[in-house]
C-alpha positions in Angstrom: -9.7 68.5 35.8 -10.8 65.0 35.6 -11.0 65.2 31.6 -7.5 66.5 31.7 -6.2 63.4 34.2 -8.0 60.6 31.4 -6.5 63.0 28.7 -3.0 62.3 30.5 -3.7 58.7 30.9 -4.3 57.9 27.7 -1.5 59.5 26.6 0.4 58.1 28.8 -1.2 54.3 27.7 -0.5 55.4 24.1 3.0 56.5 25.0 3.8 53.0 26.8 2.7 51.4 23.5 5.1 53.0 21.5 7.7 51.9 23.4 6.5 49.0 23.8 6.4 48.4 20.0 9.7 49.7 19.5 11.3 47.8 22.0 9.7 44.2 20.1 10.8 45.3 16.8 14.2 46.1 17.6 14.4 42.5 19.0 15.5 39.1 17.3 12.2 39.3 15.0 10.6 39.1 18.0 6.8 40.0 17.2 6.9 41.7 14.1 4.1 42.5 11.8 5.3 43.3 8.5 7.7 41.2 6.6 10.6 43.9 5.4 12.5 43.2 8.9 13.3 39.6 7.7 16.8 39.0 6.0 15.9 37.1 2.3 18.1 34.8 0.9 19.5 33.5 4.4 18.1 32.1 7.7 16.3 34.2 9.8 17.6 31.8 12.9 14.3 32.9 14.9 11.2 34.0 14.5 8.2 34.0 17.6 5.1 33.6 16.9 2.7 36.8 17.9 0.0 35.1 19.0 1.7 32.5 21.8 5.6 33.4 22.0 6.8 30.1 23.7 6.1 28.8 20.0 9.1 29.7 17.4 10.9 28.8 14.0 13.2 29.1 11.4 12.6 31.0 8.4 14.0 30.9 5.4 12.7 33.7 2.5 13.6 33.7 -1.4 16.0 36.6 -1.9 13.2 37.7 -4.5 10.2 36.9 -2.7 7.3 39.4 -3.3 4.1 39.9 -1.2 2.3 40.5 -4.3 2.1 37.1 -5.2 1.5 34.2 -3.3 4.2 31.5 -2.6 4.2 27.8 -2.1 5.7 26.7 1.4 7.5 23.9 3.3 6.6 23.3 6.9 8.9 21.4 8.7 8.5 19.0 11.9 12.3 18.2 13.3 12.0 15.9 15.8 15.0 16.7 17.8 13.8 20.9 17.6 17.4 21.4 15.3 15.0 24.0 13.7 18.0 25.1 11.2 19.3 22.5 10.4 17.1 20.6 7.7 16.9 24.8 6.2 20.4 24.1 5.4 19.7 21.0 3.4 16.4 22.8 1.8 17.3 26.0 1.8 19.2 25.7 -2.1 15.9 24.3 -3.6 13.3 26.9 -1.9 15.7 29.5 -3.4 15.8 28.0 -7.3 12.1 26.8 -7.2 10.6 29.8 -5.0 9.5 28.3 -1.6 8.9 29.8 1.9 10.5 27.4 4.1 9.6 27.3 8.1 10.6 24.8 10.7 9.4 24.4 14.0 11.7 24.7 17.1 8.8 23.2 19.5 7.7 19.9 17.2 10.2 17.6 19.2 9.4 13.7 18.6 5.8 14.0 19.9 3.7 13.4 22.1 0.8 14.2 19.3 -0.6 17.5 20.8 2.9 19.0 20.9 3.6 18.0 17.5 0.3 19.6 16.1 0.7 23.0 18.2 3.7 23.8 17.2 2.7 23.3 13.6 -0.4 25.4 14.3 1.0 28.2 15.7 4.0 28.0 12.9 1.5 27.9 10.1 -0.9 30.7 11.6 2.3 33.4 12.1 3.9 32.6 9.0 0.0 33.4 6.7 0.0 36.2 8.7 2.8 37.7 7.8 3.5 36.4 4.4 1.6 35.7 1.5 1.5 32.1 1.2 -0.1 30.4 -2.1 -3.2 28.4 -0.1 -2.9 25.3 -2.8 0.5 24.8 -2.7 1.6 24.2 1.5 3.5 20.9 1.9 4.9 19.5 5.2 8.6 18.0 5.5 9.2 16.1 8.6 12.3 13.2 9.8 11.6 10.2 12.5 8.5 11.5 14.7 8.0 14.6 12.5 7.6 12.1 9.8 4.6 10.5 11.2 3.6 14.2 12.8 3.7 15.2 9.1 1.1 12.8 7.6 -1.1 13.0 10.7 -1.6 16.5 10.2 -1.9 16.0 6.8 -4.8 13.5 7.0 -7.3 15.1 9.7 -6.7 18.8 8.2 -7.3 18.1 4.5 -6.1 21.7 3.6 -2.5 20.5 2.5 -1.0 19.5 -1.0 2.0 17.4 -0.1 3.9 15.6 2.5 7.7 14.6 2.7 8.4 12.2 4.7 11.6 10.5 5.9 12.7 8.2 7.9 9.2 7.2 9.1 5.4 6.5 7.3 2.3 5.4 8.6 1.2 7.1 12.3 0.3 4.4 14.5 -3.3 6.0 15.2 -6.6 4.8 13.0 -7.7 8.2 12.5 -4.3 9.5 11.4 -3.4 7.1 8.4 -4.6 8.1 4.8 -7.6 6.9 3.5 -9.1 7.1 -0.6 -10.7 10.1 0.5 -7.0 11.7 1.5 -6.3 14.2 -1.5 -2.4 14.8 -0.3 0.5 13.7 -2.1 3.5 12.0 -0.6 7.0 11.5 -1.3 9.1 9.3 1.4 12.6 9.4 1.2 13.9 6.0 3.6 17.5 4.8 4.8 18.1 0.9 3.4 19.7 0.7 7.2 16.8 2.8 9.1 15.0 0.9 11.5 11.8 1.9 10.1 12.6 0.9 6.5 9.7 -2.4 6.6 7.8 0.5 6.9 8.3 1.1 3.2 6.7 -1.9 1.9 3.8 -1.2 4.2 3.3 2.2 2.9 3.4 1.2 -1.0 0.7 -1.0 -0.4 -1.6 1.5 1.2 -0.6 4.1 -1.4 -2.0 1.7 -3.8 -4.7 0.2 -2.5 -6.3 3.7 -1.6 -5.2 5.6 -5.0 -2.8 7.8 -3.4 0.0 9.9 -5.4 3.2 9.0 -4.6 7.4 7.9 -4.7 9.4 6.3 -2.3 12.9 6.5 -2.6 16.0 4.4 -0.4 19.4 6.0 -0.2 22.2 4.2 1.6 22.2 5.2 5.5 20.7 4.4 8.3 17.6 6.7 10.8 19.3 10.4 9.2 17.9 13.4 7.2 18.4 12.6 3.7 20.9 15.1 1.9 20.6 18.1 0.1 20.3 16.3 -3.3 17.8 14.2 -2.3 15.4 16.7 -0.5 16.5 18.8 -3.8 14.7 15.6 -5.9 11.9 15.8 -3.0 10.8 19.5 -4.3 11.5 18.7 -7.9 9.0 16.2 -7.7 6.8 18.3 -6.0 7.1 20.7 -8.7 6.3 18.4 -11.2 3.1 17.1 -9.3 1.9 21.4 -9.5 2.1 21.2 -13.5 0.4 17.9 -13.7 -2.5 19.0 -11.6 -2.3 22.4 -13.4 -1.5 24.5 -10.2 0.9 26.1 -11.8 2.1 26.5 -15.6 3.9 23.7 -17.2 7.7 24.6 -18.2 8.9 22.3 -21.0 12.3 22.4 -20.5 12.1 21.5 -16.5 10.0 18.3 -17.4 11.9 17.0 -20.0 15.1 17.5 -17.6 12.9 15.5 -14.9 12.0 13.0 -17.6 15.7 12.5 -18.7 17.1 12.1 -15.2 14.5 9.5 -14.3 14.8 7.6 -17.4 18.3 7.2 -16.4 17.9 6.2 -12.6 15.9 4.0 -13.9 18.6 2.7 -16.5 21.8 2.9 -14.1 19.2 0.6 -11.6 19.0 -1.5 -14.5 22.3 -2.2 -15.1 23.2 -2.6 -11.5 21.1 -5.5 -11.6 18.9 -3.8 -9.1 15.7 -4.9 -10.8 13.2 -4.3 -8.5 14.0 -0.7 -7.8 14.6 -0.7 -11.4 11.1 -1.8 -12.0 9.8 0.7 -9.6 11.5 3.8 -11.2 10.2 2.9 -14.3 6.1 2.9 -13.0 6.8 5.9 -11.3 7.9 7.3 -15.1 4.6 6.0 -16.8 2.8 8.1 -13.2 4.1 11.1 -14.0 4.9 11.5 -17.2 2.1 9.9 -19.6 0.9 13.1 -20.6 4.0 14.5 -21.6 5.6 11.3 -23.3 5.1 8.1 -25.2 5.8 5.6 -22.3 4.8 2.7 -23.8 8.2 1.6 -23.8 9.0 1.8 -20.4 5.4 -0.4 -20.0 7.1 -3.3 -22.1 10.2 -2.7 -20.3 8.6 -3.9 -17.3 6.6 -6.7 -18.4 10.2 -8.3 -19.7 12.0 -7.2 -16.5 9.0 -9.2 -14.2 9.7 -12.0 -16.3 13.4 -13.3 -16.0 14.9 -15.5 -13.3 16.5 -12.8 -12.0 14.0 -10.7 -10.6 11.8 -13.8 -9.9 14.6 -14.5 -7.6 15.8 -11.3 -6.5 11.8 -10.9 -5.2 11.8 -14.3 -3.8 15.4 -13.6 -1.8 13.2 -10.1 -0.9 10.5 -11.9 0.8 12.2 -14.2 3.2 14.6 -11.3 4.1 11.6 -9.7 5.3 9.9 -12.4 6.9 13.3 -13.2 8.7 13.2 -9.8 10.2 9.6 -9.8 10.9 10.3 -12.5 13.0 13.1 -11.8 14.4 11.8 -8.9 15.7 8.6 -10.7 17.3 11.2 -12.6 18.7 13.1 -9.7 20.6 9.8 -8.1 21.9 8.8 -11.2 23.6 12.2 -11.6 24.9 11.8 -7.8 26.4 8.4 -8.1 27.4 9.4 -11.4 29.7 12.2 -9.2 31.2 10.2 -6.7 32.1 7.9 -9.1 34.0 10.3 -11.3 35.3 12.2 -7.7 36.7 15.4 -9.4 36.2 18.4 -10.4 33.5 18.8 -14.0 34.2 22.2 -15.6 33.3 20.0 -17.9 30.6 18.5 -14.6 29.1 21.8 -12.9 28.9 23.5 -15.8 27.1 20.2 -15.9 24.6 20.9 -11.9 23.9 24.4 -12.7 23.9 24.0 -15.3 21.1 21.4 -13.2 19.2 23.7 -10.3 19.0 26.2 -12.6 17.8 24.8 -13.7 15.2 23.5 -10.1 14.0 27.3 -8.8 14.2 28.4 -11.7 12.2 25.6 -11.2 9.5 26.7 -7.6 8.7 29.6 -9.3 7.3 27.9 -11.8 5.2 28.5 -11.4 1.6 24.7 -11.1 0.5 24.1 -7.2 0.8 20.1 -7.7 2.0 21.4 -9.8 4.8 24.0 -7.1 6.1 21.3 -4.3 5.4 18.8 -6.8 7.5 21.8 -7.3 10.6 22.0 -3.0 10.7 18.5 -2.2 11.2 18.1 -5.1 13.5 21.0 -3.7 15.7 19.8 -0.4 15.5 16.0 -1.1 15.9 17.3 -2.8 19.5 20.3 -0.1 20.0 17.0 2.4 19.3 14.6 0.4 22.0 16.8 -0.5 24.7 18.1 3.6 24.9 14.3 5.3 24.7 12.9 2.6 26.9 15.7 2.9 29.5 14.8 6.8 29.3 11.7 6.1 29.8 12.0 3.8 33.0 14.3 6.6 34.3 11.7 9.5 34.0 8.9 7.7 36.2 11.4 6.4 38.5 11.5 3.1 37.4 15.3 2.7 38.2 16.0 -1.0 38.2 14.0 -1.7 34.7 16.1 1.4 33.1 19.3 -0.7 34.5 18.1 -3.8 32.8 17.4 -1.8 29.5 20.4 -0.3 29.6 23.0 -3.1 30.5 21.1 -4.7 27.2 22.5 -1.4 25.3 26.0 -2.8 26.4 25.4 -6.1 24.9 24.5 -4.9 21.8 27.5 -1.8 21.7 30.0 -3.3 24.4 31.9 -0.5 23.1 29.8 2.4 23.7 30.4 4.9 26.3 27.0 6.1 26.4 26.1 2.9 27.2 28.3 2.2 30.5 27.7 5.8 31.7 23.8 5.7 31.2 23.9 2.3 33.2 26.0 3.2 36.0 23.6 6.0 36.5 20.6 3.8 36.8 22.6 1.5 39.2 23.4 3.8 41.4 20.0 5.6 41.7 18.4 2.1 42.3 21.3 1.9 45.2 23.0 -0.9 43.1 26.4 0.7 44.5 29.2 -2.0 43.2 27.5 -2.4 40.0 27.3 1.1 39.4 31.1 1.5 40.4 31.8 -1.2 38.0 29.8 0.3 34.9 31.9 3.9 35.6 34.8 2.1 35.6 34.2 0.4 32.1 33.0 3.8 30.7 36.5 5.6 31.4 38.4 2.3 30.4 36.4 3.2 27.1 37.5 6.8 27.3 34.7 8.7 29.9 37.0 11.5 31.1 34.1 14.4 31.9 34.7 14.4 35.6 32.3 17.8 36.0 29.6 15.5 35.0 30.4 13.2 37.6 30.4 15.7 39.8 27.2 17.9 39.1 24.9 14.9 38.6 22.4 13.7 41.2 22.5 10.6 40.3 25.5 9.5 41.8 25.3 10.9 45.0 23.9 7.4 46.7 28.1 6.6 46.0 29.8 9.8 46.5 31.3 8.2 49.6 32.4 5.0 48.4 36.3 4.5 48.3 36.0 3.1 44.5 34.4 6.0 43.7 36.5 8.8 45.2 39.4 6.6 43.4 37.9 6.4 40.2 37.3 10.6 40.1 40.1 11.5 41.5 42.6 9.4 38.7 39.9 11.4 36.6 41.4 14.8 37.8 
């Protein structure tokens, strides 16, 4: 009798599991353990990862992938978790050029221990399931997922490649490359991204320590680039595989690659755009001296550096920079003071008032490096004022997020965000007229979502207030 009860109860235990297993695989690919539930060709929108299911991502499959050979793949970090999104952008090239493509619904815009488990656990599910080519696993990451890109790439030393855009060089010692780094890198940077001095920064690591690389500018400010230019991103990467003889050479996709640089670098040329010009053409004699005679393009370069034109188009270069280098010192002193002084005096307003002035005013100025300068100045502060207000909200610090915020006016008198974001920060530091005031100015400029107004906490220090039942009710 009692062999007959464990009999039962292990049937019953084997029974449960069945279920169990049937019920998960007739999920959203919810834990699956073989790869011929996942659609090819198309997103699979979500996939969770078997061994901690709080961790997911986006896959995206050739139509002809094949478990009997290995595959190259693209990780990707999106800071703002829009796990599909860059797939859309990528998903063209990983179909022509054979990539596994994965992106991370948990990477966020740090801290650093989010950023490298969700990558973890991403990478771990997917070479479980799939059969991923062990030389060839690149990470793609914008903003924060950027730098979570090369960090990860640095202290694990198992990956080929990073792309990065919008952002470069982690602000940690032990997270920037080193000679001893064996990635490659390819950055792709907004001339009107906040983070576009990182750049110059970058190329003169990359040099100094040997590294493999291109950065490329397109014209935009802090936003994934698009689908041609991520397409350029795996080309290149591509490329790199022949030249380190990862995988065989094909003669007729190098000379395409050859041709289409040579004339980036010509149409550059003929802008006048000399410097970039200049850069185009090393990158040519980088990649493709084994192919090619690129003797010319050395000679090229020699005569370029030479003129009055580039002398001049480097020396208008270097005071740009040094303008916003300082300019920006400038604006952090002027935070840091109002954020020990716990106040916006009438004198500091004036000073922001002027500086922003003279910011609008240069992104009108006829010398294109100026106006670029003016829109990554505006949106490095824009950028600042809005996370550090956020920031001062989440610990409670509800005065400081007001002064941060009512600087977010200054610069964008015209934002709505702006006026709502600082009326709620008056009225949780029970600032009550100033907070009716900034509501007020935020439906002038065309707030209308009363429910908000109603369902947020934040406001109910004036729920009682005459102005207020005014303003919500005209609302209605």
């Amino acid at each position: 009798m009692k062999n007959y009860r464990l009999t039962f109860q292990n049937l019953a235990i084997i029974l449960f599991t069945i279920i169990l297993v049937f019920l998960f695989n007739d999920s959203l690919t919810f834990a699956q353990s073989t790869t011929n539930i996942f659609k090819r060709g198309q997103i699979n929108d979500t996939v969770y990862c078997i061994k901690n299911l709080s961790q997911r991502y986006a896959l995206y499959l050739p139509t002809y992938y094949d478990e009997s050979k290995e595959w190259p793949i693209i990780y990707i970090l999106e800071p703002g978790a829009r796990a599909t999104m860059p797939l859309d952008s990528l998903k063209q090239s990983a179909e022509k050029y054979g990539y596994i493509l994965a992106s991370s619904y948990n990477s966020y815009n740090g801290p650093w221990n989010l950023i490298f488990e969700a990558n973890k656990f991403m990478a771990e599910d997917v070479e479980t399931r799939f059969s991923v080519n062990p030389d060839r696993k690149y990470l793609c990451g914008f903003s924060g997922g950027s730098r979570g890109a090369m960090a990860i790439a640095v202290i694990s030393g198992n990956l080929k490649g990073v792309i990065g855009c919008g952002a470069g060089i982690p602000n940690i010692k032990e997270f920037i490359p080193t000679n001893r780094s064996s990635f490659i890198y390819y950055g792709l940077f907004g001339n009107k991204d906040f983070n576009y001095l990182e750049m110059i920064e970058m190329e003169q690591l990359f040099k100094k320590i040997g590294l493999v690389y291109q950065i490329h500018t397109f014209h935009a400010g802090h936003i994934w680039p698009s689908q041609e230019l991520l397409n350029d991103a795996v080309e290149w990467l591509e490329l790199q595989a022949m030249n380190e003889k990862i995988i065989k050479s094909d003669t007729s996709f190098i000379n395409n690659q050859f041709q289409k640089c040579t004339l980036q670098g010509q149409q550059l040329f003929n802008d006048r755009k000399l410097t970039e010009s200049v850069k185009t053409y090393n990158y040519i004699i980088n990649d493709f001296s084994s192919y090619f005679d690129v003797s010319a393009f050395r000679q090229e370069i020699k005569k370029i550096e030479q003129t009055k034109e580039y002398l001049k188009e480097q020396s208008e270069w270097e005071k740009i920079r040094n303008e916003e280098n300082s300019l920006i010192d400038d604006y952090q002193t002027a935070m840091r003071q109002i954020r020990i002084e716990g106040n916006l005096a009438d004198s500091n307003l004036i000073w922001w008032r002027n500086q922003l002035s003279y910011l609008h005013r240069l992104e009108n100025n006829k010398n294109e490096n100026k106006r670029l300068m003016a829109s990554r100045l505006i949106s490095t502060l824009t950028s600042s004022f809005v996370q550090n207000g956020s920031d001062f909200l989440s610990i409670q610090q509800y005065k400081d997020a007001a002064l941060q915020f009512k600087l977010w006016t200054v610069i964008l008198p015209e934002n709505i965000n702006a006026y709502f974001n600082l009326a709620r920060a008056y009225a949780l530091s029970d600032q009550k007229k100033n907070a009716i005031e900034a509501l007020e100015k935020a439906v002038k400029l065309g707030f209308h979502k009363v429910e908000l107004l109603r369902k947020d906490s934040a406001f109910d220090l004036i729920r009682e207030e005459k102005k207020y039942k005014l303003l919500v009710s005209n609302l209605n």
